[in-house]
C-alpha positions as CSV (number, residue, x, y, z in Angstrom):
1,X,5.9,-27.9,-14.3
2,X,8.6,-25.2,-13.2
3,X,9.7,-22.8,-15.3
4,X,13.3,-22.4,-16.0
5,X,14.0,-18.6,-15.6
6,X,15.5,-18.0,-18.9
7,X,11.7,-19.4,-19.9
8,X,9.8,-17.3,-17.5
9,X,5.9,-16.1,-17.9
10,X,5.5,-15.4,-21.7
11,X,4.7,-11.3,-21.8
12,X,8.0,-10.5,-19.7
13,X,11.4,-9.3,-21.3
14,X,15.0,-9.7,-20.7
15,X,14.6,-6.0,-19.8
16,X,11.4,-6.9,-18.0
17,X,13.7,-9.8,-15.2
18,X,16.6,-7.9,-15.1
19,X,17.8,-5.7,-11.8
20,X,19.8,-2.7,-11.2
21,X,23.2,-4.7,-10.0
22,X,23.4,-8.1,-11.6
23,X,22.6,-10.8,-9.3
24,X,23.0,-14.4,-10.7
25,X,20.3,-17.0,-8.9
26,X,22.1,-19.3,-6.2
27,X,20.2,-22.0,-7.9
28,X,18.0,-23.1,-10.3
29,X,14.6,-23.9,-10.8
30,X,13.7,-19.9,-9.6
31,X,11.7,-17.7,-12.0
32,X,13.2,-14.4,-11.4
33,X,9.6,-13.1,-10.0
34,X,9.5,-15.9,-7.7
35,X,13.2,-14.5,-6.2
36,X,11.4,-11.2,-5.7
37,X,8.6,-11.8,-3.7
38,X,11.1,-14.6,-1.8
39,X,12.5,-11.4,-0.6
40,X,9.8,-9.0,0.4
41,X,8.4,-11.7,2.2
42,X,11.5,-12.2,4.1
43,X,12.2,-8.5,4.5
44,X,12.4,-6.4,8.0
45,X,9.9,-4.2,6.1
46,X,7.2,-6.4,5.6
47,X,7.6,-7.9,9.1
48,X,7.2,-4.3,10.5
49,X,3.9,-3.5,8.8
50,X,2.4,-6.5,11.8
51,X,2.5,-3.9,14.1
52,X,1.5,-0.5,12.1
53,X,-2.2,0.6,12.1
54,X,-4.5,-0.3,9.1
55,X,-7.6,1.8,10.0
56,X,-8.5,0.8,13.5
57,X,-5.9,0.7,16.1
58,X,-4.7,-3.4,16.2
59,X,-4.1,-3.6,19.7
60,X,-7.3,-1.8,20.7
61,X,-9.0,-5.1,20.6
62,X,-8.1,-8.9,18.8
63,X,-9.6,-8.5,15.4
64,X,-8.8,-5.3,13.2
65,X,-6.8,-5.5,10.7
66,X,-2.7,-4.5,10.4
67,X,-0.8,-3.1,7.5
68,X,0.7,-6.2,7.2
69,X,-2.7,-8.3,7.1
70,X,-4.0,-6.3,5.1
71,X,-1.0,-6.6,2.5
72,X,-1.1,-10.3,2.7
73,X,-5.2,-10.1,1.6
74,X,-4.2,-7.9,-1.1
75,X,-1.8,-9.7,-2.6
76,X,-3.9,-13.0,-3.1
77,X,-6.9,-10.9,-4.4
78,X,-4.1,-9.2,-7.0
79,X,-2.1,-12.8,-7.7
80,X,-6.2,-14.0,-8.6
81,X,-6.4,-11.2,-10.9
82,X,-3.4,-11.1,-11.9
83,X,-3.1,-14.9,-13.4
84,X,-6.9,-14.7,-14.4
85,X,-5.3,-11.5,-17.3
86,X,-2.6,-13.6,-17.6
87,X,0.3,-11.3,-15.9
88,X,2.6,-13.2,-13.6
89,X,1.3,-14.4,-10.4
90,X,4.2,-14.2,-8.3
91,X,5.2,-10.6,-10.0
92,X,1.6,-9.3,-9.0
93,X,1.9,-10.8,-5.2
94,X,5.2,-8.7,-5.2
95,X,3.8,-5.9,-5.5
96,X,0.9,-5.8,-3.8
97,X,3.0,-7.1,-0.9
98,X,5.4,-4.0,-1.0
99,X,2.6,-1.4,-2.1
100,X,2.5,-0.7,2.4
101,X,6.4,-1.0,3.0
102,X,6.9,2.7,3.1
103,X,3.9,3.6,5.3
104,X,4.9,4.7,9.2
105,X,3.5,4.5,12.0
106,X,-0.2,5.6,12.7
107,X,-1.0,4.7,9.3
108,X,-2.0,8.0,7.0
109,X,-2.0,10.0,9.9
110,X,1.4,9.8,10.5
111,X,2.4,10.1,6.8
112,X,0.2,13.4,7.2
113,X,3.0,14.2,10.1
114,X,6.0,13.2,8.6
115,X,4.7,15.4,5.2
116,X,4.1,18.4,6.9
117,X,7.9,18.1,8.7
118,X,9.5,17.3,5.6
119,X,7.9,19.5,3.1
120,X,11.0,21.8,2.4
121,X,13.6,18.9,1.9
122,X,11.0,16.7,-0.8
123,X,8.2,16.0,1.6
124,X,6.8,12.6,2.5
125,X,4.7,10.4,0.8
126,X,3.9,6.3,1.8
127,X,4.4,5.4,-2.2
128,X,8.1,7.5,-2.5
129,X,9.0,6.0,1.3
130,X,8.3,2.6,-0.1
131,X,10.1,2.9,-3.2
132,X,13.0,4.7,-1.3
133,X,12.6,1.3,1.0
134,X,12.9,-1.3,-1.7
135,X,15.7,0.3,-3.5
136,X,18.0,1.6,-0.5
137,X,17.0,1.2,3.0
138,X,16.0,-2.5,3.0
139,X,19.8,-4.1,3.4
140,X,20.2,-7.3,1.0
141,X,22.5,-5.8,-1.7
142,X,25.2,-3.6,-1.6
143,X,27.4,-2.1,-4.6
144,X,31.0,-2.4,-5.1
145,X,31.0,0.7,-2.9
146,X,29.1,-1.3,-0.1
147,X,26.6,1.5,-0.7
148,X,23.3,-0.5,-0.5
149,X,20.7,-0.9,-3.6
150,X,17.9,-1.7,-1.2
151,X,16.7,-6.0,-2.1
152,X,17.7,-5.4,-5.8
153,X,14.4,-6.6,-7.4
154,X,13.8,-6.5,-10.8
155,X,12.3,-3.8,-13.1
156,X,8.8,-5.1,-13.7
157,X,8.5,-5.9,-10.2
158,X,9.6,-2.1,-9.2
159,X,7.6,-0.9,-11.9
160,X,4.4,-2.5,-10.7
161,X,4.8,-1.7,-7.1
162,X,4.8,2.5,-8.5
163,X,1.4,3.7,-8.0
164,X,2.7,7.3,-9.0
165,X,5.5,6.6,-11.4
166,X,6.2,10.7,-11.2
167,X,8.5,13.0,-8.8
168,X,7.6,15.5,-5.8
169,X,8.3,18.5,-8.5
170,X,5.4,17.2,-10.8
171,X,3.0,16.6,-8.0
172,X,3.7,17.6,-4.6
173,X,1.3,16.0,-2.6
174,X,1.1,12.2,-4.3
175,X,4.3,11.2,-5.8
176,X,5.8,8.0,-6.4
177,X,9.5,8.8,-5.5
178,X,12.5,11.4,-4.0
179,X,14.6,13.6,-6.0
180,X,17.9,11.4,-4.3
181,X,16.1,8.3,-5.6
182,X,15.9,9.3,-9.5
183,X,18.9,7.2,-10.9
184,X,17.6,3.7,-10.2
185,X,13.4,5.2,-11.1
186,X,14.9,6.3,-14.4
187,X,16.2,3.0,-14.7
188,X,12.6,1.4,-13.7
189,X,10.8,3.7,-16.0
190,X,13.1,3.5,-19.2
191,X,10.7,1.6,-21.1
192,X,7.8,4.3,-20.1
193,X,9.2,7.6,-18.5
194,X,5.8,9.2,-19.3
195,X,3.2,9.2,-16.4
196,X,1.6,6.4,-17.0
197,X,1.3,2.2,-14.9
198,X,1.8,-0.5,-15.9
199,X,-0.7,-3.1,-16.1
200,X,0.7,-4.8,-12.7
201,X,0.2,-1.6,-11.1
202,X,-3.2,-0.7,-12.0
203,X,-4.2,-4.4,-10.4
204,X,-2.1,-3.7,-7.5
205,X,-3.9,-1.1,-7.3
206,X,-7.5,-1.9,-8.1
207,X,-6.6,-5.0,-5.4
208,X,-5.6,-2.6,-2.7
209,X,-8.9,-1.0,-2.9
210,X,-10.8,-3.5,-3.4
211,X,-9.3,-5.9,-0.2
212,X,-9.3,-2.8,2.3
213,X,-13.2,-1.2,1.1
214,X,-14.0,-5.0,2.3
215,X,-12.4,-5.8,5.0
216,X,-12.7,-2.2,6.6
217,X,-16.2,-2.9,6.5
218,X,-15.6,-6.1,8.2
219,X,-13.6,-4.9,11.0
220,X,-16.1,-1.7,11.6
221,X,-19.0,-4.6,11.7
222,X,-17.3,-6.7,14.1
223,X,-15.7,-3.9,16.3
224,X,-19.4,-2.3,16.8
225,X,-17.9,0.7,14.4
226,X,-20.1,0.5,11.8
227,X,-23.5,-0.1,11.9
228,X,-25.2,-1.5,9.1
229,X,-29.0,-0.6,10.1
230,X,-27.6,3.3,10.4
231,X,-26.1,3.2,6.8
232,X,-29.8,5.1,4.7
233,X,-30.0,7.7,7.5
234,X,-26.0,8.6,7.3
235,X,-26.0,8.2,3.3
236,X,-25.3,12.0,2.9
237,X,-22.5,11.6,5.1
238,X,-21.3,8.7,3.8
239,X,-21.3,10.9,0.4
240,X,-19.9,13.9,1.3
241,X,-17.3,11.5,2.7
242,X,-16.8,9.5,-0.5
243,X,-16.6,13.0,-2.6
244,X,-14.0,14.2,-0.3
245,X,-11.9,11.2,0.0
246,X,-12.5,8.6,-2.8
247,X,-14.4,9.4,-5.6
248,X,-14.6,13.3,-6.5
249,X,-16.7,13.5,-9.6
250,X,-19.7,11.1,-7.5
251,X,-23.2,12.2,-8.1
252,X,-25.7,11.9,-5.1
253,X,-28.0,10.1,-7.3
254,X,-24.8,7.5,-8.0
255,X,-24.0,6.9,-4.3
256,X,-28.1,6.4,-3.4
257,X,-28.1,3.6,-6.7
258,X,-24.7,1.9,-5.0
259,X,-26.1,1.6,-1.8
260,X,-29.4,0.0,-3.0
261,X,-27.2,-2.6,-5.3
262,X,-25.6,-3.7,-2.5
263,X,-28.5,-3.9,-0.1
264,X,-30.3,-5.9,-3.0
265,X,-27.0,-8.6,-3.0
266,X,-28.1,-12.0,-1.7
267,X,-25.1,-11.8,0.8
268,X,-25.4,-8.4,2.4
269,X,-26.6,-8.4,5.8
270,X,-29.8,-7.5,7.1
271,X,-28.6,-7.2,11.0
272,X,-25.9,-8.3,12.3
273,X,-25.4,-9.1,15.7
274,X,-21.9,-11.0,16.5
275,X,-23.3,-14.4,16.3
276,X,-21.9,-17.5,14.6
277,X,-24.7,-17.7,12.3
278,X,-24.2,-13.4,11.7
279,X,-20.0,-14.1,11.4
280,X,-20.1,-16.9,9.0
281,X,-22.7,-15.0,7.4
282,X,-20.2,-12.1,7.4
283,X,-17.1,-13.8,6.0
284,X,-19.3,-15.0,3.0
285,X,-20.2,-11.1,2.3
286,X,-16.5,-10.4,2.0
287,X,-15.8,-13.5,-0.2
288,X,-18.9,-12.4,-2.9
289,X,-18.2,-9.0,-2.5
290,X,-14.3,-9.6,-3.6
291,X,-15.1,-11.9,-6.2
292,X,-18.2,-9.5,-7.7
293,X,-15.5,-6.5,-7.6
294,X,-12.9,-8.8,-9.1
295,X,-14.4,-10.8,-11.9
296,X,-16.5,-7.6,-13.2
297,X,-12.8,-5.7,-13.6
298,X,-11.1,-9.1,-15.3
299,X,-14.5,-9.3,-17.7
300,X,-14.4,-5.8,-19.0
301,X,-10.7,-5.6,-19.1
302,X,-11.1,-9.0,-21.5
303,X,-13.7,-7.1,-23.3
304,X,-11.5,-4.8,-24.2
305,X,-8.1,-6.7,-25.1
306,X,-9.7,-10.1,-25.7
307,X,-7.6,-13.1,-24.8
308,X,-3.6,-13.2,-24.1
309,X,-1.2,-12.4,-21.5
310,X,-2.3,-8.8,-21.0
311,X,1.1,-7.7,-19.0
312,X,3.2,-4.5,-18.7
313,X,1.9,-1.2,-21.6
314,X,0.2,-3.7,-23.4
315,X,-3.1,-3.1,-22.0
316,X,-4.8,-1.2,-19.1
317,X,-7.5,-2.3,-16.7
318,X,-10.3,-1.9,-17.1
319,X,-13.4,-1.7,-13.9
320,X,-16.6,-0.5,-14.8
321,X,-17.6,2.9,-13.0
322,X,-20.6,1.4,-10.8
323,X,-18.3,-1.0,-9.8
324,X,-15.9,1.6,-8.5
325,X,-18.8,4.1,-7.0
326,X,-19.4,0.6,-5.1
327,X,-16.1,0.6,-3.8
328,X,-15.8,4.3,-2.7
329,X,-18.7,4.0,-1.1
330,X,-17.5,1.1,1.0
331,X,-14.7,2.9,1.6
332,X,-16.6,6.3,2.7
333,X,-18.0,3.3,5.4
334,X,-15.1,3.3,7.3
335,X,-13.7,7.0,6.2
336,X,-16.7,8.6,8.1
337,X,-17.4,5.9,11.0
338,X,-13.8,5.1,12.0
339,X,-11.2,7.0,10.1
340,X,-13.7,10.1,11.2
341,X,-15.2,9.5,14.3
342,X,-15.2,12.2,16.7
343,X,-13.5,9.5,19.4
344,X,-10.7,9.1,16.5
345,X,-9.5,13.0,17.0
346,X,-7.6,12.8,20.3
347,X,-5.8,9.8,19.3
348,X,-4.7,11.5,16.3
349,X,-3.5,15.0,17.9
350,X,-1.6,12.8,20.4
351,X,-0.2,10.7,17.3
352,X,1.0,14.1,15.6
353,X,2.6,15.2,18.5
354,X,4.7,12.0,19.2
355,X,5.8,12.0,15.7
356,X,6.9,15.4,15.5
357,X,8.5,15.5,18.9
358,X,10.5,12.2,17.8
359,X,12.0,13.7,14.6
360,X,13.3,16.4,16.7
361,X,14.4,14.8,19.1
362,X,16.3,12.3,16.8
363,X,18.1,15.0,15.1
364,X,18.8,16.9,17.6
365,X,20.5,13.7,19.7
366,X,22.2,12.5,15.8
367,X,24.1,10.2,15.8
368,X,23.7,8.8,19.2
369,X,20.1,8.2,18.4
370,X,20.2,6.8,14.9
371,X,20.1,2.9,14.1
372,X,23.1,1.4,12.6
373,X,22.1,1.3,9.2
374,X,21.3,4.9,9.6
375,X,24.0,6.0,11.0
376,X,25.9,5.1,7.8
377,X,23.8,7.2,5.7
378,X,23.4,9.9,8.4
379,X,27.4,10.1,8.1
380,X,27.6,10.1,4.3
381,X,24.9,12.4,4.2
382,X,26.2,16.3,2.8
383,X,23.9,18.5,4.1
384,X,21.7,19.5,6.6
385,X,18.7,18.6,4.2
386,X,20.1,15.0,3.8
387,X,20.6,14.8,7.6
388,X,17.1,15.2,7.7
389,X,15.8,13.0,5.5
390,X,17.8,10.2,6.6
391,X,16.1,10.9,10.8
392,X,12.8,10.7,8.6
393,X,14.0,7.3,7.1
394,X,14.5,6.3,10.6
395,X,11.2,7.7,12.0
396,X,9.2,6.3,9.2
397,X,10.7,2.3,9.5
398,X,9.2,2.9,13.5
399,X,6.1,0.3,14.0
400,X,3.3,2.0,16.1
401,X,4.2,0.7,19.5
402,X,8.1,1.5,18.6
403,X,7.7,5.0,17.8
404,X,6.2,4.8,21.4
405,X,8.8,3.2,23.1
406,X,11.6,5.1,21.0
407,X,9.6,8.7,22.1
408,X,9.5,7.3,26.3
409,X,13.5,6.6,25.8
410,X,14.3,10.3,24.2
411,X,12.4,12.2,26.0
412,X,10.0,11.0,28.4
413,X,6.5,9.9,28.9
């Protein structure tokens, strides 16, 4: 039975559905969740991220993994969660939908680019760029000014989709939004202005990490990047990796127990060679494996708060620490054999370069280079810092192959 929307998911307040402009439903039936993820899903933004790199390069060969596949997987691992703690399904599939919007091309190594460009007008960071993105850049709602307020979603939905629900100036290098984007985050973070996520972001969270440890694995596997008869000899790399990366505080002793837990599941592979029998086997590894690292987060978590709709400060997720040291180390897979490979370091110099040369060249050929939309902020913009940020906007929203194309136009091969 639908809910009316003046019903919605018990655990949610007024304050909870409402958004920054008011924006009546063109018809009923809607909860006001549902509206949100309506439109990420049919956002420019989310359509982009089909043609930004995951981990492996997507056009190298048919099977890795986008930004945008790999948002899709996360949000039905987080909805499953999310419904199983009894938070709103369509709020958590929000979220882990737009957690990726503000990532640009090249994946982490361009948002290492962009950061280092803009680090004396705010800096960069995926989480702030996506936030920026869903309250400002994405054109669906405008104010009486016709200045736009991004796709106007509501404040939980905002609020779960904030992995770092704190400013540059507290933490320079992860940060969850701008010093220009503070007015509507204030109004997101009224009910909590203290450091802390909500409930739907920690399983956005926990569901990002949990889908992409996975399903890394699973492209590395199929690509021939990862090798799982190699992974005892390289555990010390794949340690020192994990320590580095994902997991800082990891004991030696910890990563050597992981690794035996999961050679000792029923469904992890012995070889694996590319057959049908080794693929389906495959696919069934990344099924048990989500499930395992699922379920033992949604038991303790119920452990802890017992039953109820555990949504918004009312609780915190809970996973179990050999469940996370599980995860890192999956992670620390695809960290040191693809994300690390020595064949990886020439692509990314090359990446660098095309990204830096582009935000130059964009600036420096403003305003006949800039998009429409930003061309209106580029215009309305009041100094040169502004300026900048908004040929940053513009660089950022590129996909891979369009930051490409857009650095063969301006300048050349």
């Amino acid at each position: 039975m639908a809910l009316h929307p003046a019903n919605e998911h018990l655990g949610y307040s007024a304050l909870d559905r409402e958004r920054f402009l008011d924006e009546p439903a063109k018809r009923k039936g809607r909860t006001e969740f549902a509206r949100d993820r309506a439109r990420i899903i049919h956002s420019f933004a989310l359509r982009r991220l089909a043609a930004k790199t995951q981990v492996a390069v997507p056009w190298a060969s048919d099977f890795p993994r986008t930004r945008l596949s790999h948002s899709l997987e996360c949000a039905q691992v987080g909805r499953e969660i999310g419904a199983a703690l009894g938070a709103d399904p369509d709020l958590l599939e929000s979220a882990c939908l737009a957690h990726d919007l503000g990532h640009p091309p090249f994946g982490h190594n361009g948002e290492q680019a962009l950061a280092k460009i803009a680090k004396d007008i705010g800096g960069f960071e995926g989480n702030a760029q996506s936030f920026r993105l869903l309250t400002r850049i994405e054109a669906k709602t405008v104010d009486q000014d016709g200045l736009s307020v991004g796709l106007n979603l509501t404040r939980a939905t905002l609020d779960a989709a904030t992995k770092y629900p704190w400013s540059s100036r507290e933490n320079p290098d992860k940060f969850g939004v701008y010093q220009d984007d503070l007015e509507i985050f204030n109004w997101v973070r009224q009910e909590s202005l203290e450091s802390r996520t909500c409930m739907e972001a920690q399983i956005m969270d926990w569901s990002d990490d949990v889908a992409y440890s996975v399903h890394d694995l699973e492209d590395g596997l199929v690509t021939g990047q990862i090798d799982i008869s190699k992974l005892n000899d390289d555990l010390e790399q794949l340690y020192q990796t994990a320590i580095r990366e994902y997991l800082p505080d990891l004991s030696e002793q910890e990563a050597t127990s992981a690794l035996n837990s999961l050679h000792n599941l029923s469904c992890w592979p012995k070889e694996f060679d590319r057959s049908h029998r080794h693929l389906a086997q495959l696919k069934d590894l990344t099924s048990q494996l989500i499930g395992r690292f699922a379920l033992y987060a949604e038991r303790a978590t119920r452990e802890r708060y017992g039953e109820g709709n555990l949504t918004r400060y009312q609780a915190n997720l809970i996973v179990p620490r050999e469940v996370r040291i599980e995860v890192a180390l999956l992670k620390s897979m695809a960290g040191y054999y693809i994300i690390g490979a020595e064949v990886s370091k020439e692509r990314y110099a090359r990446q660098e370069e095309v990204i830096i040369e582009l935000v130059e060249a964009v600036s420096r050929l403003a305003p006949a280079s800039l998009e429409s939309f930003f061309l209106q902020q580029w215009q309305v913009a009041d100094s040169a810092e502004a300026k900048m940020r908004v040929v940053i906007d513009q660089v950022a929203s590129l996909t891979d192959m369009g930051a490409y194309a857009l650095h063969e136009k301006l300048i050349g091969a």
